[in-house]
C-alpha positions as a printed Julia matrix, in Angstrom:
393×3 Matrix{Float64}:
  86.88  -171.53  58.88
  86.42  -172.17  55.14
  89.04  -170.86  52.44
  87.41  -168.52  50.28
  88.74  -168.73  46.92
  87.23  -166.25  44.23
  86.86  -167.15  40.29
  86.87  -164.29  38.38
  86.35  -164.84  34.22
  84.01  -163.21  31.31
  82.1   -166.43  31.32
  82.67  -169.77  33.49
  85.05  -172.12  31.36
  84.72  -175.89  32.33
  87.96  -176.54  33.91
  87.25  -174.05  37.15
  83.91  -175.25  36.81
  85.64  -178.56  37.81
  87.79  -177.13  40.32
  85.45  -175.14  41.86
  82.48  -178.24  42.42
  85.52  -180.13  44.02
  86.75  -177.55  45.95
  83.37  -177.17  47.31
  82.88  -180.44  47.98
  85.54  -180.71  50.13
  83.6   -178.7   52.61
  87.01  -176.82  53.38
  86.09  -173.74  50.45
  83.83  -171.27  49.62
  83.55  -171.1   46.21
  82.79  -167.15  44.58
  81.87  -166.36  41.21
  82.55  -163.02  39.56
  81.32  -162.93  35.22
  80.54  -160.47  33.52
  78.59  -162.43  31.62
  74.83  -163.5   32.05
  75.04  -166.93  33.91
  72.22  -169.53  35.07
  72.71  -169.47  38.53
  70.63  -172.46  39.02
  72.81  -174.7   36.79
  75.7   -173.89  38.45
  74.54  -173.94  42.08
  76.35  -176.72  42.89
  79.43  -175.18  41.87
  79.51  -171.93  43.82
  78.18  -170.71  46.85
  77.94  -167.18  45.79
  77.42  -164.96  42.82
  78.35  -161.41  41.34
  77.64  -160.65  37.72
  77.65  -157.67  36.27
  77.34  -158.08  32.49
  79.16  -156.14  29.81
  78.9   -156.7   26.3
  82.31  -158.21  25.01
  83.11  -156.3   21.61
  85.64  -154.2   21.56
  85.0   -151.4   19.61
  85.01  -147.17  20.3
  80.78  -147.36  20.6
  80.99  -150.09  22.84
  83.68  -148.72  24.98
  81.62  -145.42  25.84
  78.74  -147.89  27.22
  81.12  -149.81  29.12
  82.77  -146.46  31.29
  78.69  -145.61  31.15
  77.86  -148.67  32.68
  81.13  -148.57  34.68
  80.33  -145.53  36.49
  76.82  -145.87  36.9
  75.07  -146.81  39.99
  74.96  -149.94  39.1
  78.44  -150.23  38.49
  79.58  -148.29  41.39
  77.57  -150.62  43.9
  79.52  -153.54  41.81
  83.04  -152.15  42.23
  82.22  -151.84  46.34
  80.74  -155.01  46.54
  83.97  -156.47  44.95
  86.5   -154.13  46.97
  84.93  -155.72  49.98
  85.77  -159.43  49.38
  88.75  -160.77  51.42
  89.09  -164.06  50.06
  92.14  -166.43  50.14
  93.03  -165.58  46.71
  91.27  -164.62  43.94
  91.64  -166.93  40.59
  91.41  -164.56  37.25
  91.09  -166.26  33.99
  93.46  -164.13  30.93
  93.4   -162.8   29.23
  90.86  -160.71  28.86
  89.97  -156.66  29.21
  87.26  -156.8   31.98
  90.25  -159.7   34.4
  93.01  -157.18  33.68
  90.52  -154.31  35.59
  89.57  -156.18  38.03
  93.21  -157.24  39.2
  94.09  -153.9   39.41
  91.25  -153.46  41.69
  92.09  -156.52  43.89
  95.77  -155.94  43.84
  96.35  -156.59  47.62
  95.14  -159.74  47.66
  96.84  -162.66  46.23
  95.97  -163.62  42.85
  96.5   -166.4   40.6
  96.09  -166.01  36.86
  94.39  -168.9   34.7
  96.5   -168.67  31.4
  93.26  -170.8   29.86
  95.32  -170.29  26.39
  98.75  -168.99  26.02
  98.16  -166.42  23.56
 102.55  -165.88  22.95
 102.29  -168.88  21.38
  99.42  -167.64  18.72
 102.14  -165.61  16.62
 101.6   -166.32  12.63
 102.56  -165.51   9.34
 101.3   -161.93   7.77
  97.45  -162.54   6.08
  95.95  -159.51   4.31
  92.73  -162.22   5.27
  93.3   -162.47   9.02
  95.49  -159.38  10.61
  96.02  -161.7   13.75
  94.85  -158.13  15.88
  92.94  -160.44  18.36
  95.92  -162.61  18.72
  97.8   -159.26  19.31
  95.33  -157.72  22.07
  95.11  -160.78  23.58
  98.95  -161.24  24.01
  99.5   -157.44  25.02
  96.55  -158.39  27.83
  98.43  -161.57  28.76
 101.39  -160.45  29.51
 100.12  -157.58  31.59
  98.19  -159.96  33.8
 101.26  -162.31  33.94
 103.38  -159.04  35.48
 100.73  -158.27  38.06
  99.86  -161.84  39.32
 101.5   -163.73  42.09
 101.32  -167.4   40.27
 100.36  -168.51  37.11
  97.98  -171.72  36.05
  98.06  -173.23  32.71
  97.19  -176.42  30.82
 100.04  -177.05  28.67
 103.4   -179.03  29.61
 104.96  -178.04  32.67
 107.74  -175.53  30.94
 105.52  -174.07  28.13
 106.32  -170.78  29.9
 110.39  -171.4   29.41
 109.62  -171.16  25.63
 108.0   -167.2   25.48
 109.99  -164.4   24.63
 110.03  -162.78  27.76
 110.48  -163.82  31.31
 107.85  -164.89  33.63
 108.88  -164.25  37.19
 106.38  -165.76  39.3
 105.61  -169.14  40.54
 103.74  -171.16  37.83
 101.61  -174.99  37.71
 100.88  -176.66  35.11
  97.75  -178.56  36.03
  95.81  -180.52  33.11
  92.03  -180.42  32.85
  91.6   -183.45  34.6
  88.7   -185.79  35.31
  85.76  -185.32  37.39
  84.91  -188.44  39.35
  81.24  -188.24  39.06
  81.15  -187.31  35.26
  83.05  -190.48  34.38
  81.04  -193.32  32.83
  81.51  -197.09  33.31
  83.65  -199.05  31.07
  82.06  -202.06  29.19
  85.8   -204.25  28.59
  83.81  -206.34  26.28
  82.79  -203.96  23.68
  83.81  -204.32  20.46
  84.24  -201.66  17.42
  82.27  -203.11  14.86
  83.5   -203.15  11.58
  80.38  -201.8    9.69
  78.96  -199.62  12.03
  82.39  -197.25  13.5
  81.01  -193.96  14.98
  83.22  -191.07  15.71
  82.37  -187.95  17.5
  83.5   -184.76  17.85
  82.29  -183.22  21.31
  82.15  -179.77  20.05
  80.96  -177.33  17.59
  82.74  -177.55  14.28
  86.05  -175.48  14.57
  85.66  -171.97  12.61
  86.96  -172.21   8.97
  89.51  -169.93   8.6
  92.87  -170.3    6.07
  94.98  -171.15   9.03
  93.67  -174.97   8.83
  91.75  -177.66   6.78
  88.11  -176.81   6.62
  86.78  -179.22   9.04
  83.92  -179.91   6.39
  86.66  -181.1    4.34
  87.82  -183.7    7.15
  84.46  -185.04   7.81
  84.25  -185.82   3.85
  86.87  -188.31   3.84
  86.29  -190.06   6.73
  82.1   -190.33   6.2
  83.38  -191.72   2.51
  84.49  -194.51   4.31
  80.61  -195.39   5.66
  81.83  -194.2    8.94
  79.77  -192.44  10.94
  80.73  -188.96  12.24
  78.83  -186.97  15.07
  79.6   -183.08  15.94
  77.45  -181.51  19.42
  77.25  -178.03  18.73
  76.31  -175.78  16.17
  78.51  -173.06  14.66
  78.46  -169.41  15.72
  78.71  -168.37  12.19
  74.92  -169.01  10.24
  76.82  -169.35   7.09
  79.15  -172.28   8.06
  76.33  -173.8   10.16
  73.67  -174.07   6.98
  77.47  -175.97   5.79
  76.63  -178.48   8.18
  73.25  -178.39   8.15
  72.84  -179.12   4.41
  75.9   -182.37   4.93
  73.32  -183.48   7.37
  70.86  -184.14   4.62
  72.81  -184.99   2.3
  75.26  -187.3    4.03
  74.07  -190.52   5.78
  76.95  -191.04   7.81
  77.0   -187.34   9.34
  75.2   -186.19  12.06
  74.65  -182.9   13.54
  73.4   -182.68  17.36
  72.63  -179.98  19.59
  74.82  -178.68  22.28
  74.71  -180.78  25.95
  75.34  -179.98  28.93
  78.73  -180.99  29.9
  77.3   -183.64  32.4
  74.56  -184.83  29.62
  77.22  -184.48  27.08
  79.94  -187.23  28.51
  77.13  -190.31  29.26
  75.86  -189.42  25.49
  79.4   -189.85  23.98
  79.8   -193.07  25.45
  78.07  -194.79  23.09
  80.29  -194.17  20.43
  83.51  -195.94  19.47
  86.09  -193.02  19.05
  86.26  -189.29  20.46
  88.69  -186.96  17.69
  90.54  -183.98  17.55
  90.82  -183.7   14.07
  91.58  -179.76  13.81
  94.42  -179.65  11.16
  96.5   -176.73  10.91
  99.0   -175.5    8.38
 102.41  -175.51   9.87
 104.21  -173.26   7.57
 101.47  -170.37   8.66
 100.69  -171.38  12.11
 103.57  -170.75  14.82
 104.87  -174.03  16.2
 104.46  -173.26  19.41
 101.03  -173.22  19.55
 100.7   -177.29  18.1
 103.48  -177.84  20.56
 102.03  -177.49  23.73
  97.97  -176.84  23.1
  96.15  -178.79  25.65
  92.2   -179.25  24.48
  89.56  -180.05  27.25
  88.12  -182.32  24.77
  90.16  -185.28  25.56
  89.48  -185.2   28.83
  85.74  -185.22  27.93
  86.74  -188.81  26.23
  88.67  -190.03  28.61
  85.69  -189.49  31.12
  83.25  -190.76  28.53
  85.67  -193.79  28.25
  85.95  -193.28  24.57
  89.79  -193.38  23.32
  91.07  -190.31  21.41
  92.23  -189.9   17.74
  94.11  -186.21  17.74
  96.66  -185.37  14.82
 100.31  -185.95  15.55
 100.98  -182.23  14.93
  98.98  -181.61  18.37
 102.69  -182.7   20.52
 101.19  -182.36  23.32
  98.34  -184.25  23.26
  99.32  -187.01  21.11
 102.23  -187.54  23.89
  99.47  -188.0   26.81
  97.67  -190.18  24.89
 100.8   -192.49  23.53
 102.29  -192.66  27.16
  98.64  -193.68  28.54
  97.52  -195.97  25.11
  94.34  -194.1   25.29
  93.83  -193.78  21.36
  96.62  -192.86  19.09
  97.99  -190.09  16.8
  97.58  -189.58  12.96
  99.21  -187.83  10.42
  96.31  -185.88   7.8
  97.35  -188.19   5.1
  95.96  -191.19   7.05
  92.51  -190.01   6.77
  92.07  -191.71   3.39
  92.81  -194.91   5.63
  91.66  -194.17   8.55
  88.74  -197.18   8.21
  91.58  -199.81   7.57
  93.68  -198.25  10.62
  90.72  -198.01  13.24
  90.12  -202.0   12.36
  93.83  -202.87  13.5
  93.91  -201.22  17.01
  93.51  -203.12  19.96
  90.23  -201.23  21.05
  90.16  -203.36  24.24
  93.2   -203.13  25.37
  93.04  -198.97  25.01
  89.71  -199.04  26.94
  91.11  -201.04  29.65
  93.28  -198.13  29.97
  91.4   -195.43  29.74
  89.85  -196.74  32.83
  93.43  -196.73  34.43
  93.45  -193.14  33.32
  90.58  -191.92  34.54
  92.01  -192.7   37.96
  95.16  -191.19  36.99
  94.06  -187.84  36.14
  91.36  -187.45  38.66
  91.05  -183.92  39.93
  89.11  -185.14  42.74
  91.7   -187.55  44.27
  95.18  -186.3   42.83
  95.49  -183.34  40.86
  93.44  -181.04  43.61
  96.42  -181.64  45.99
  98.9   -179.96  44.11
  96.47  -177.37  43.28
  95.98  -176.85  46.79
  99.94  -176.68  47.36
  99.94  -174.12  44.92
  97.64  -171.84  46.36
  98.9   -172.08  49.81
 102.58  -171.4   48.58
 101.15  -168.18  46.39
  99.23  -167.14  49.46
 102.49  -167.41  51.71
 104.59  -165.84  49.49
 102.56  -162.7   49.13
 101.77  -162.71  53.03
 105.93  -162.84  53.85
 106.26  -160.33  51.32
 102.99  -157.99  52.34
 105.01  -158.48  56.08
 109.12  -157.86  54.85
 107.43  -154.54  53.02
């Protein structure tokens, strides 16, 4: 009889979208969605077997609230909450923090449950700005660390004891599981290709980072390296129409900078394979930003190059990340200065010998051959604990 795990999130992030399609390909799980979020069930058919969405607009705010408990206790919402009493799965998987999760574990509580710290928001903490009150940071750390008292195991993406450095305890069971790579999104490795010195393109598999005056305007990072004559791609286009006409009007303006459409995550990695470099170039300021957070964050992206077979340029700031990809020589780390030279630097790497192991690295961190197994440790050790414990009680 198949294991029936259930994913439970505001919208489907990419990393139990991986999980999930491997899981199910195992033949040995169901695989559940529950969003509150509209989703295109046909895109994702492949990923889970069944569906319930119920959507709720996401703002926070006292107007918004009263249609939520509306919505809540309508008919509609009524038939939702039964439907959802009635699953029995294995465990449920709820991606934090968020308002809509923290409900629903409450109304799953006997089953076991294992909470998807996606982002550790106790690492978010920053210096006072009359600009930026940091009251999303603060809601989402008060809802974080009331889903991390009422789970039975906790899933993140950062280093292994990332949860040793909050200022509380955590008393469950915890893995630390990276993104990973999915075997059929990675590309094939050409050995023989060569960066050529007048044509370098970079590309940033994302839309542009929001400007705020906790980091470097990303315009302002594109600038210097584009003055070099190399070429700089962003997928994706902002979510704010000022800063996207930004981009829009570099585009014209600027020769070496091009701004694409969003993919789809399996269009996205064979398109990003043609380019020479994937970056992380998000710089932030460390006297505002709390250490913590450049310590440990963990971005999907470079595990979208590694699968594209592109190496990774990430600022050394970014611990974490720059560690993973010095330890696997799968690109290398910067400090900001080094963008004024970062056309002189890019011409001394050894770009073959980094692609040769990128390809050992996609092996490495394969989710479908070795990181599902300790997933799947995990989950049976949360499900046994909570069974000896349902059965001492």
């Amino acid at each position: 009889m198949k294991k029936q795990i259930v994913f439970v999130e505001y919208v489907p992030n990419m990393i139990n979208v991986k999980i999930a399609k491997v899981l199910k390909a195992t033949g040995n799980y169901e695989t559940v969605l529950v969003s509150f979020s509209k989703v295109d069930k046909e895109k994702y058919k492949d990923v889970f077997d069944k569906f319930f969405i119920f959507e709720l607009s996401h703002k926070i705010n006292p107007k918004n609230m009263l249609l939520i408990l509306k919505k809540l206790s309508s008919r509609e919402g009524k038939e939702f909450i039964k439907s959802i009493r009635k699953l029995n799965p294995y465990l449920f998987q709820i991606t934090g923090p968020d308002f809509f999760t923290l409900i629903f574990m409450h109304i799953t509580k006997k089953r076991p449950k294992i909470y998807f710290a996606y982002d550790i928001w106790g690492f978010y903490g920053r210096k006072f700005s009359i600009k930026d009150l940091g009251i999303k940071e603060s809601f989402q750390e008060f809802f974080e660390r009331i889903g991390f008292g009422k789970t039975d195991g906790i899933l993140h993406k950062g280093p292994k004891d990332e949860l040793n450095l909050l200022k509380y305890k955590v008393r469950v069971p915890d893995l630390a599981l990276l993104p990973g790579c999915l075997d059929e999104w990675n590309q094939n490795i050409n050995l023989k290709r060569e960066v050529k010195k007048t044509n370098i393109h970079l590309v940033h598999a994302a839309y542009p980072p929001r400007d705020t005056i906790f980091h470097v305007p990303f315009i302002k990072t594109i600038r210097k390296i584009t003055s070099q004559k190399i070429h700089v791609h962003v997928y994706g286009r902002c979510q704010d129409e000022k800063e996207n006409e930004i981009y829009c009007n570099e585009e014209k303006n600027n020769k070496y900078f091009h701004f694409h459409e969003r993919l789809n995550v399996d269009k996205l990695k064979k398109e990003i394979s043609r380019y020479d470099y994937g970056i992380i170039l998000d710089y932030h300021f460390i006297d505002i930003m709390n250490p913590l957070h450049l310590k440990t964050a963990m971005g999907n992206r470079l595990f979208d190059y590694i699968e594209a077979g592109i190496p990774t340029i990430c600022f050394k700031q970014s611990e974490f990340m720059s560690k993973i990809i010095k330890e696997n020589n799968i690109g290398f780390s910067i400090n900001y200065e080094d963008l004024d030279r970062i056309r002189e630097i890019l011409l001394k790497k050894d770009y073959k010998n980094m692609r040769r192991d990128i390809k050992k690295a996609q092996k490495n961190f394969s989710l479908n051959r070795k990181l599902i197994f300790d997933l799947e440790k995990f989950y049976d050790s949360v499900v046994k604990t909570k069974e000896n414990l349902s059965f001492s009680s």
